[in-house]
ZAKE-759361 format. One line per field, with one value per residue (C-alpha): residue number from 0; residue in one letter; chain; y, x, z. Coordinates in Angstrom, 1 decimal. Example, Ala and Ser with C-alpha at 12.3 -4.5 7.8 and 13.67 -1.06 7.14 Angstrom:
residues 2
seq <- 0/1 $
type <- A/S $
mol <- A/A $
Y <- -4.5/-1.1 $
X <- 12.3/13.7 $
Z <- 7.8/7.1 $
//
This chain:
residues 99
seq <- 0/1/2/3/4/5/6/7/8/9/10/11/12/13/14/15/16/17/18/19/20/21/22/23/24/25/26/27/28/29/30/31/32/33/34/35/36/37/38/39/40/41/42/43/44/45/46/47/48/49/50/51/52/53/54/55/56/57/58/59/60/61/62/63/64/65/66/67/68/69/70/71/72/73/74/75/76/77/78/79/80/81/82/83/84/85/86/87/88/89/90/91/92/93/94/95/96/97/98 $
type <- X/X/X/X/X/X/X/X/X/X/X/X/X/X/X/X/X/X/X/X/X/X/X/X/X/X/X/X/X/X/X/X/X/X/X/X/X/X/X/X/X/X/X/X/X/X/X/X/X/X/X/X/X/X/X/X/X/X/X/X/X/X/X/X/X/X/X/X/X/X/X/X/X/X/X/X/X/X/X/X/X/X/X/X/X/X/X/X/X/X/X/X/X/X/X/X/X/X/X $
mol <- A/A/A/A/A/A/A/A/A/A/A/A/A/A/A/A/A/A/A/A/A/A/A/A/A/A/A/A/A/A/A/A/A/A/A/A/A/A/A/A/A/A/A/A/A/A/A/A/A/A/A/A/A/A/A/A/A/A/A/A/A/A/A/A/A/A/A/A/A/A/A/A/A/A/A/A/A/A/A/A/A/A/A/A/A/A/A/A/A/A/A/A/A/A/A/A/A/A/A $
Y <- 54.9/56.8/56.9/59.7/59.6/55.9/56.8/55.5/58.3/57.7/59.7/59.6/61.5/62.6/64.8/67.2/68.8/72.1/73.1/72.5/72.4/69.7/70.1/67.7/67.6/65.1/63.9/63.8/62.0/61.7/63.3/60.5/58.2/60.2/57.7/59.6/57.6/58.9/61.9/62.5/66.2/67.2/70.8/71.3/73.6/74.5/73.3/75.3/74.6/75.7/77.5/78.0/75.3/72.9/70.6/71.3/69.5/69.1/70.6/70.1/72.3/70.8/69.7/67.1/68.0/65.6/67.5/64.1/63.6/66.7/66.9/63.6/64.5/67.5/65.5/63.2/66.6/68.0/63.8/63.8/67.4/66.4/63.3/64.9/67.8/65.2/62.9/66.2/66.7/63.6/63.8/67.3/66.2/62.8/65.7/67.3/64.5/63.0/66.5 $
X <- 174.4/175.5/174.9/174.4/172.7/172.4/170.1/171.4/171.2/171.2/174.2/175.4/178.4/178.4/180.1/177.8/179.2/177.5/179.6/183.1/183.1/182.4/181.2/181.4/177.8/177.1/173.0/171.4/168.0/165.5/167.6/170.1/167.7/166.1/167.0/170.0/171.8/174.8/174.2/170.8/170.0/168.5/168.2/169.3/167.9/169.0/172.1/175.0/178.6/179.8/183.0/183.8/186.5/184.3/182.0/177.9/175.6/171.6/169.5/165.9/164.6/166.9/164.7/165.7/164.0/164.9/164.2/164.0/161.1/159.6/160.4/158.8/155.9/155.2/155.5/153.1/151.0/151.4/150.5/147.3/146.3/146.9/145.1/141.9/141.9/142.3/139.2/137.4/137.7/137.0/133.8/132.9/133.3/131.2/128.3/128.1/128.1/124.8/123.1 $
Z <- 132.2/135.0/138.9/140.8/144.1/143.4/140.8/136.9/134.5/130.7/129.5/125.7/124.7/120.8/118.4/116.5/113.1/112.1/108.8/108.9/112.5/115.0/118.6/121.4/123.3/126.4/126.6/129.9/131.0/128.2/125.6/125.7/124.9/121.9/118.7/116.8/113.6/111.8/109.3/111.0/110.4/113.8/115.9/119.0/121.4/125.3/125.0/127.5/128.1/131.7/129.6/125.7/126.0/127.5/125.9/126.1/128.1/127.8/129.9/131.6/128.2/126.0/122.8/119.7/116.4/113.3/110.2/107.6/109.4/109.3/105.5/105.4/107.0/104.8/101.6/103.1/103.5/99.9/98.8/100.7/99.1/95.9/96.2/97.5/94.9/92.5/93.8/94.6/90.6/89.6/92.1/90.4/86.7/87.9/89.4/86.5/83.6/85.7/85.4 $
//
């Protein structure tokens, strides 16, 4: 945390590798409290450093997406599909053997 204006601000610094390379980036406000682990794949977005030497800094549209999750939720997806063509089948063949 950090005051300004007597006001406590969540700040977290962090290092963020992109390839080879590694830049620093400081959190501000809700984005520092966003839940980040180690060798989390996330996106970025909005991010702006005052200078090229400087590090970047969050912004009011600065936005964290984690892409396990988003893989995991598509797989949950393609899951739920397959289990409802397969019941839909099953309730077709079912139809067709009372007939």
């Amino acid at each position: 945390m950090t005051t300004l204006d007597t006001c406590e601000v969540p700040v977290l610094d962090l290092d963020l590798c992109c390839g080879s390379k590694t830049f620093s980036a400081t959190l501000w406000r809700d984005e520092a409290l966003v839940p980040l682990g180690i060798e989390d794949e996330v996106i970025f977005t909005h991010l702006r450093a005052p200078s090229a030497q400087m590090k970047f800094n969050s912004t009011s549209y600065t936005t964290i997406k984690h892409l396990r999750k988003l893989t995991e939720d598509v797989r949950e997806l393609q899951y739920q599909s397959t289990v409802n063509k397969n019941l839909l089948m099953q309730l077709t063949r079912g139809s067709q053997e009372v007939l």
